[in-house]
TIVEX-952999 format. One record per residue (C-alpha): residue number from 1; x, y, z; residue in one letter. Coordinates in steps of 0.02 Angstrom, whole numbers, m for minus. Example, Ala and Ser with C-alpha at 12.3 -4.5 7.8 and 13.67 -1.06 7.14 Angstrom:
2
num 1; x 615; y m225; z 390; residuo A
num 2; x 684; y m53; z 357; residuo S
//
This chain:
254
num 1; x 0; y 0; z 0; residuo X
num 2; x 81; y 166; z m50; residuo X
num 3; x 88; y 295; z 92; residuo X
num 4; x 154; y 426; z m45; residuo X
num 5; x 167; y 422; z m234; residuo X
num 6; x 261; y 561; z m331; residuo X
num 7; x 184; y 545; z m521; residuo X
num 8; x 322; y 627; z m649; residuo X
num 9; x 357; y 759; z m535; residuo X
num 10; x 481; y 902; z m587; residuo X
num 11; x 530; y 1029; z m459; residuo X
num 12; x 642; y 1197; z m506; residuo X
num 13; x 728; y 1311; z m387; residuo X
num 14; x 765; y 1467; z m484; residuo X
num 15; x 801; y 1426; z m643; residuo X
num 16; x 868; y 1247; z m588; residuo X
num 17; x 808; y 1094; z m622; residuo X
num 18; x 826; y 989; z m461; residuo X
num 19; x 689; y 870; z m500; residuo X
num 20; x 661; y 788; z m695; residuo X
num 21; x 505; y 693; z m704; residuo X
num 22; x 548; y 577; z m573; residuo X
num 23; x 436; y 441; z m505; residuo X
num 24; x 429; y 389; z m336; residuo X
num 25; x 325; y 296; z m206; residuo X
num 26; x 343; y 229; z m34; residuo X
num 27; x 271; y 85; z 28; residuo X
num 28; x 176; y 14; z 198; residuo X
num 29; x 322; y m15; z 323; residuo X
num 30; x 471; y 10; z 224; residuo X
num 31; x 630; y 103; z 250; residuo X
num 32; x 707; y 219; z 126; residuo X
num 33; x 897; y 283; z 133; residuo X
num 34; x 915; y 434; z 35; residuo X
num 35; x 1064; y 494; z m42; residuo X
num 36; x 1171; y 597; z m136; residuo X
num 37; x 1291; y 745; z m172; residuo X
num 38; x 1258; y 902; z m61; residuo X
num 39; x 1133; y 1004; z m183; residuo X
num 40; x 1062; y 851; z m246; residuo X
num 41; x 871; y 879; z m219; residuo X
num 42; x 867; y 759; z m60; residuo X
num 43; x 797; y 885; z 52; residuo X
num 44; x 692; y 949; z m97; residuo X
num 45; x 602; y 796; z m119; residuo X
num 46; x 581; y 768; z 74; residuo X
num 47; x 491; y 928; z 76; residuo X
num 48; x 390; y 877; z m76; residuo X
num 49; x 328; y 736; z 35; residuo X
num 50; x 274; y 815; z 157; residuo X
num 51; x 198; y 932; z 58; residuo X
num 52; x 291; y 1114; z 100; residuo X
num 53; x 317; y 1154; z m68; residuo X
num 54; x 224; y 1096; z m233; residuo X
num 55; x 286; y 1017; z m388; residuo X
num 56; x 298; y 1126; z m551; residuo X
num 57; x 229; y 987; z m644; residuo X
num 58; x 183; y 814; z m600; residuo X
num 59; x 91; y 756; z m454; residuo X
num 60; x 88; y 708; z m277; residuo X
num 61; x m41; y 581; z m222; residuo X
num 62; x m58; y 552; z m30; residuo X
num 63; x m149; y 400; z 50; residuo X
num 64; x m309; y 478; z 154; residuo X
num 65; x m274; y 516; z 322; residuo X
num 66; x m94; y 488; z 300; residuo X
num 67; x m1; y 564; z 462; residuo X
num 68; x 192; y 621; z 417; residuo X
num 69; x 311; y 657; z 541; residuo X
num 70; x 473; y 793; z 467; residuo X
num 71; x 626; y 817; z 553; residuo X
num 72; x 707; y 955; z 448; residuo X
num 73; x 902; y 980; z 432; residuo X
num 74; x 898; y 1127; z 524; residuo X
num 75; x 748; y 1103; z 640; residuo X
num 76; x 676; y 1211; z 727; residuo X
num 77; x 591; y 1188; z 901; residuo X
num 78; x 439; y 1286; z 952; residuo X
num 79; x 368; y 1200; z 1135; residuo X
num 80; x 373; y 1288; z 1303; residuo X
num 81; x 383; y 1235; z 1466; residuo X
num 82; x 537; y 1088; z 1502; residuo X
num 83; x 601; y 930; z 1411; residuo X
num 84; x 490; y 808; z 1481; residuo X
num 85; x 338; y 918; z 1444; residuo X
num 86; x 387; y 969; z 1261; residuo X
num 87; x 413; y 756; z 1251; residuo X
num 88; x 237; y 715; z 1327; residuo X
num 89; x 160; y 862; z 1196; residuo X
num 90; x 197; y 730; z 1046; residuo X
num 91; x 55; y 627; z 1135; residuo X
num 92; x m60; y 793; z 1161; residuo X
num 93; x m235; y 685; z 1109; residuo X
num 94; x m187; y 581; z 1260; residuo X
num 95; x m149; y 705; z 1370; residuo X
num 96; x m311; y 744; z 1335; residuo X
num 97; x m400; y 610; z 1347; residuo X
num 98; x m291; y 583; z 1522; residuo X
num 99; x m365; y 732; z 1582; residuo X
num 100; x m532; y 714; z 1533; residuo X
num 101; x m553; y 548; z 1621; residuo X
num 102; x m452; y 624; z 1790; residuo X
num 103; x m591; y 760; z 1788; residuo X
num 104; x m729; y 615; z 1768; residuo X
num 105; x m659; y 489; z 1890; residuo X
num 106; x m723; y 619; z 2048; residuo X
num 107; x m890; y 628; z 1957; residuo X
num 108; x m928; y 437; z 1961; residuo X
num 109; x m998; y 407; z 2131; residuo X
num 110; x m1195; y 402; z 2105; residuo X
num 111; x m1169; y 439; z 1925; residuo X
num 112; x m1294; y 422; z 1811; residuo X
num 113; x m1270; y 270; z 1698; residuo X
num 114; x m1254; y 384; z 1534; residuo X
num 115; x m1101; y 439; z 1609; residuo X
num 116; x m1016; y 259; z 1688; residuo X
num 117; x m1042; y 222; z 1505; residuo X
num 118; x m935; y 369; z 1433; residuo X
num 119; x m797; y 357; z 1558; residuo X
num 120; x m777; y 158; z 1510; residuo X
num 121; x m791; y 196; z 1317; residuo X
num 122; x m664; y 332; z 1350; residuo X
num 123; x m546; y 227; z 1445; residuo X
num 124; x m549; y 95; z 1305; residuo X
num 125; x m503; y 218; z 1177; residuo X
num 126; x m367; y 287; z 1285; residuo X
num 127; x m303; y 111; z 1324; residuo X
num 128; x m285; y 50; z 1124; residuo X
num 129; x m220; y 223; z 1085; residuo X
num 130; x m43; y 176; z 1213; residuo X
num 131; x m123; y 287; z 1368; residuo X
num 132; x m54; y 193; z 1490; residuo X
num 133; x 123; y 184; z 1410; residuo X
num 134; x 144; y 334; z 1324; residuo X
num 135; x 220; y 394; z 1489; residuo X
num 136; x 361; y 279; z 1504; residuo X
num 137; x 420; y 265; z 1329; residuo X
num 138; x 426; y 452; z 1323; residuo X
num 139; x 538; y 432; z 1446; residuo X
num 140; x 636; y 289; z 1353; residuo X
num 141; x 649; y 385; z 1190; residuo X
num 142; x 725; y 533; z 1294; residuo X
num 143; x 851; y 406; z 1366; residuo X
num 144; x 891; y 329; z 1223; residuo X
num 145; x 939; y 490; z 1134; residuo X
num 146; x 1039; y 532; z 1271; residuo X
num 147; x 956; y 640; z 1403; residuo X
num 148; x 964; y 596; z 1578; residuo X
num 149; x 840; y 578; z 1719; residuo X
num 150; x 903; y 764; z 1765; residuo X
num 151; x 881; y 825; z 1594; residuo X
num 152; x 679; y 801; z 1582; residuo X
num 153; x 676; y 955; z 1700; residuo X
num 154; x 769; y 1086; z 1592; residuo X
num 155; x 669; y 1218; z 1535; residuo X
num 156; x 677; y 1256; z 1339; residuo X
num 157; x 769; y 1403; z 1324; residuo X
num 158; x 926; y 1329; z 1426; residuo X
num 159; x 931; y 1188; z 1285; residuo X
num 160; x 1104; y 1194; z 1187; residuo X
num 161; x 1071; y 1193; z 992; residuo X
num 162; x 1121; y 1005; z 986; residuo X
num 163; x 988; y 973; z 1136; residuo X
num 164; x 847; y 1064; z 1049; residuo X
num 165; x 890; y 944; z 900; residuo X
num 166; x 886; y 787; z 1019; residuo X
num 167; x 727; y 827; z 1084; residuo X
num 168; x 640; y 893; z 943; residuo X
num 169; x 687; y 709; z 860; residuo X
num 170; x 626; y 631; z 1018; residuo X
num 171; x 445; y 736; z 990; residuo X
num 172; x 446; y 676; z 798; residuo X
num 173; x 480; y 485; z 842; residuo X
num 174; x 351; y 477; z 998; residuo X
num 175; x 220; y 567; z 857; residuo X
num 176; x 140; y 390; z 806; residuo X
num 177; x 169; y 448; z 618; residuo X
num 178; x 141; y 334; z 481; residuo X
num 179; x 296; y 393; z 378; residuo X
num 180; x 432; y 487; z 460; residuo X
num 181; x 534; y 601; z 345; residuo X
num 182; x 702; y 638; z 423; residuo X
num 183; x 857; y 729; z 374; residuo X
num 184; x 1036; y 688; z 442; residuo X
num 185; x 943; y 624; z 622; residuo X
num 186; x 1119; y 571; z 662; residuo X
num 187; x 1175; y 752; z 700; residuo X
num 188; x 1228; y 767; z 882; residuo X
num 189; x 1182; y 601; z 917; residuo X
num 190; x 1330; y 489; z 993; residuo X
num 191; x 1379; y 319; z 938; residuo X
num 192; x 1261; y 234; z 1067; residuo X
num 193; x 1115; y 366; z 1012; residuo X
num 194; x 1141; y 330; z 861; residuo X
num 195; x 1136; y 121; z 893; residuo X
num 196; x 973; y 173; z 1006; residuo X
num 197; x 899; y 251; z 858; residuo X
num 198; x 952; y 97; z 719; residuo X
num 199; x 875; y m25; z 835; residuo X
num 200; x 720; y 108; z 858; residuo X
num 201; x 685; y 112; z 669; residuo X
num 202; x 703; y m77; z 633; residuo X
num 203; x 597; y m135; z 755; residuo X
num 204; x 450; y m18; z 717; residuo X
num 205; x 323; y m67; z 593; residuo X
num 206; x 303; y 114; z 525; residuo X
num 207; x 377; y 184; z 371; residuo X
num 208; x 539; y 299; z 356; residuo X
num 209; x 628; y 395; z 220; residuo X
num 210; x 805; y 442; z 304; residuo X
num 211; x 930; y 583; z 221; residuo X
num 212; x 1106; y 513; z 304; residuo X
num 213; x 1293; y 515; z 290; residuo X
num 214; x 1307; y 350; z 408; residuo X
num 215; x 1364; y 238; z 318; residuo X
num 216; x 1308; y 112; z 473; residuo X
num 217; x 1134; y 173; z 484; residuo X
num 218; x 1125; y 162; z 279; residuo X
num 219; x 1173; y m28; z 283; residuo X
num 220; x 1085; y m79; z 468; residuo X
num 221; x 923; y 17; z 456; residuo X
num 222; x 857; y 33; z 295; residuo X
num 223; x 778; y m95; z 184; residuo X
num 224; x 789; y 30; z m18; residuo X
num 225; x 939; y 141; z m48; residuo X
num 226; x 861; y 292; z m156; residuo X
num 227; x 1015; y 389; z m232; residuo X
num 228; x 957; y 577; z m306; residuo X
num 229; x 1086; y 598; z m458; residuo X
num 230; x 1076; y 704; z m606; residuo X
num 231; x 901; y 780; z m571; residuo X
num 232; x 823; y 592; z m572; residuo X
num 233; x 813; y 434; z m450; residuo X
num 234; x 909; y 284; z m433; residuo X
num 235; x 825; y 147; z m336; residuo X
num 236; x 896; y m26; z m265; residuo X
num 237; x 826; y m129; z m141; residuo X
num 238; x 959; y m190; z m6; residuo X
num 239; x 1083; y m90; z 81; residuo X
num 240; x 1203; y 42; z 52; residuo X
num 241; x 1358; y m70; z 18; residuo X
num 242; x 1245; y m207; z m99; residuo X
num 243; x 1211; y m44; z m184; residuo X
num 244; x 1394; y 27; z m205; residuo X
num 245; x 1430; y m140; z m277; residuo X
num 246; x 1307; y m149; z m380; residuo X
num 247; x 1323; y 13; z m446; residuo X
num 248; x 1524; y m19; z m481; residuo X
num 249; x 1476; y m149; z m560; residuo X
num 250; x 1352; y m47; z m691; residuo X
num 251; x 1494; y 89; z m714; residuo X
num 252; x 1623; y m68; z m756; residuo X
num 253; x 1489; y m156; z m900; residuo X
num 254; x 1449; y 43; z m975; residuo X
//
């Protein structure tokens, strides 16, 4: 099932043709590494998916109720309040929800039975929507991309640019997205953040179209390598090494 289909799209930044007519879908589930030379069109087409800027020609078909998730190259963080709070506010329909049922809980004794019946559909919805775990893997996603216990209490505006990065990721990955469009997610990430976040990606079921330089993530992580080259797309299916060889190999029978 295709999340996203790009139908001969072309794209032009001034009088540039980043895009030529290029065709591209993605899939239910599958992983995406995206690559290419610096001025390529990678971040182009990432914002093509996600729909911040239009094709000149061509079109852009999006499944109905599709929910994207975009971590930008340069993101930028708009939440208030501290790290654990700005976390929790990727789950806001549960928070909620959460609240909603707090408030109803005092109203229960002698309740009419209209009511009894609201709170217990409510609490069903909130239990299949993750309620009563959304707390503690927020808090597992923050650990894993390195922010202690002592962290969750800093307040925004003390962040460090690479912090504001770390947690902004952390807000995008704890979204419940059914594609998540990210761009160099490795920045200021450490080598065990960044194993945290390979092992976070292949064991979800969700889709993911990744812009990276790791040549680890590339080969552990994702399941197509998409290369941008010469205004077009080159796609493989396997990893970033199967797909160096196999593109020596091309160069070497031309």
């Amino acid at each position: 099932m295709s999340l996203i289909r790009l139908i001969s799209v072309t794209k032009r930044l001034g009088v540039q043709t980043v895009l030529d007519r290029i065709d591209f879908r993605i899939e239910a589930g599958e992983r995406v590494g995206l690559i290419g030379q610096n001025g390529s069109g990678k971040t182009t087409l990432l914002r093509l998916l996600v729909g911040e800027c239009e094709p000149d020609s061509g079109s852009v078909e999006r499944m109905r109720g599709v929910r994207v998730a975009y971590l930008p190259q340069t993101p930028v963080l708009d939440a208030l309040g501290n790290v654990y709070e700005a976390a929790l506010s990727a789950n806001k329909e549960l928070l909620d929800l959460e609240k909603r049922l707090e408030s109803m809980t005092t109203e229960l004794d002698n309740a009419e039975p209209s009511l009894i019946h609201e709170f217990d559909l409510l609490q069903e919805m909130f239990s299949q929507k993750g309620g009563f775990i959304f707390r503690s893997k927020t808090t597992q996603v923050l650990a894993g991309l390195g922010f202690s216990e002592a962290d969750f209490q800093l307040p925004i505006y003390a962040l460090s640019g690479g912090q504001r990065t770390r947690l902004l990721l952390a807000i995008i990955l704890l979204s419940e997205a059914d594609l998540y469009l990210m761009d160099e997610p490795e920045n200021h990430l450490d080598l065990e953040a960044r194993e945290w976040l390979e092992n976070f990606i292949t064991s979800s079921e969700k889709a993911f179209v990744i812009v990276s330089h790791d040549r680890r993530m590339l080969n552990h992580a994702v399941t197509r390598i998409v290369e941008v080259d010469n205004s077009g797309l080159k796609s493989f299916s396997g990893s970033f090494d199967a797909y160096q060889d196999w593109k020596r190999l091309v160069v070497e029978q031309q």
